[in-house]
N, C-alpha and C positions, 0 to 999 in steps of 0.2 A: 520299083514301086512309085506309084504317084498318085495324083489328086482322086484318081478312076477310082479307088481304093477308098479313099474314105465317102466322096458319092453311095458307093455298093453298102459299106458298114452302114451308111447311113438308113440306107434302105433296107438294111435288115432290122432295124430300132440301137443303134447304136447313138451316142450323146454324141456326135461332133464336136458341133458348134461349140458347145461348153466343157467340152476337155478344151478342146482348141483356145479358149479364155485360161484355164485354168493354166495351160501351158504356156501362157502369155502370146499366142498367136504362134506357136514354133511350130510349123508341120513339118517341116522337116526331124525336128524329134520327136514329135506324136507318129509319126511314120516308122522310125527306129525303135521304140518300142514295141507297137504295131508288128513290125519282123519277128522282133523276141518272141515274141506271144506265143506262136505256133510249137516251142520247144521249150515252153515251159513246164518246170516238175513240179509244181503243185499238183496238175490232175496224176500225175502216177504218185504222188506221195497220198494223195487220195486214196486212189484203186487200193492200194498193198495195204494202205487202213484198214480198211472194209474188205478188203478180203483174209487182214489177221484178224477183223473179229475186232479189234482196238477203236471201239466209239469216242474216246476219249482221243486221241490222235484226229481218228477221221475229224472229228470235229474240229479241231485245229487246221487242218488242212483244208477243207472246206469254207472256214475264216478266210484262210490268209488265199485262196482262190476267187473269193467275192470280194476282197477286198482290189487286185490285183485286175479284176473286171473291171469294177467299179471305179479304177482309176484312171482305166483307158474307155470307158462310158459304152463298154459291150452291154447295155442292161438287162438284156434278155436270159445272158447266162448271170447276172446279178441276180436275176428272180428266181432260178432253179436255184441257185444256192444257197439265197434263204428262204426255200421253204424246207430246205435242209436242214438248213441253221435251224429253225422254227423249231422244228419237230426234236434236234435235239435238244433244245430250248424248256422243252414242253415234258422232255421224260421222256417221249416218243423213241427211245433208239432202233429201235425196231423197222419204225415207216422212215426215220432219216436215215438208216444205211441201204432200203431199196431202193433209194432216189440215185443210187450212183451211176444207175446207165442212164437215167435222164440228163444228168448234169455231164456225164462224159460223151454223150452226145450234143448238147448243146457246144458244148467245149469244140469237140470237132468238126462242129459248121462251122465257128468262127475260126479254126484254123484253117479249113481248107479255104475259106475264100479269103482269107489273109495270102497262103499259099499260090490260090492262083492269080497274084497280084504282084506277086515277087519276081 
């Protein structure tokens, strides 16, 4: 992996520049996380939520997946997953557990182009 990589996230609306502060200028660890991402179990501890029907789970999972975004400045899938959040926020369980193919598609663009940067 290298710099091409964060350019591309860049261009798909990811926070660079300001994870890259947050990280104190480290790219070579924002790159290493970056790796992780792609094989992370947040989104399957999601999916088996929402698909045992457990809103109370999914929504925990769905947490700790925005937050997990939000840390490596993917924003885009930050915004699918609170309007997840939102909705179970709101009582809505119903419209937050349809949102799981949107958010696990977003999820999957950003691993595959993490993926073909490895």
């Amino acid at each position: 992996m290298d710099g091409s990589l964060l350019e591309k996230l860049e261009d798909m609306g990811a926070e660079v520049e300001d994870t890259l502060e947050r990280l104190m200028g480290d790219e070579e660890m924002y790159l290493e996380y970056l790796e992780q991402f792609p094989d992370n179990q947040s989104i399957i501890d999601l999916r088996h939520s929402v698909d045992a029907g457990d809103s109370e789970q999914a929504m925990k999972d769905v947490h700790t997946l925005k937050g997990m975004a939000l840390n490596l400045g993917l924003l885009p899938l930050v915004d699918v997953c609170m309007d997840m959040l939102l909705d179970f926020r709101a009582g809505d369980t119903d419209a937050a557990m349809s949102q799981i193919d949107a958010v696990e598609e977003c999820f999957q663009e950003w691993a595959a182009a993490i993926r073909e940067n490895q």
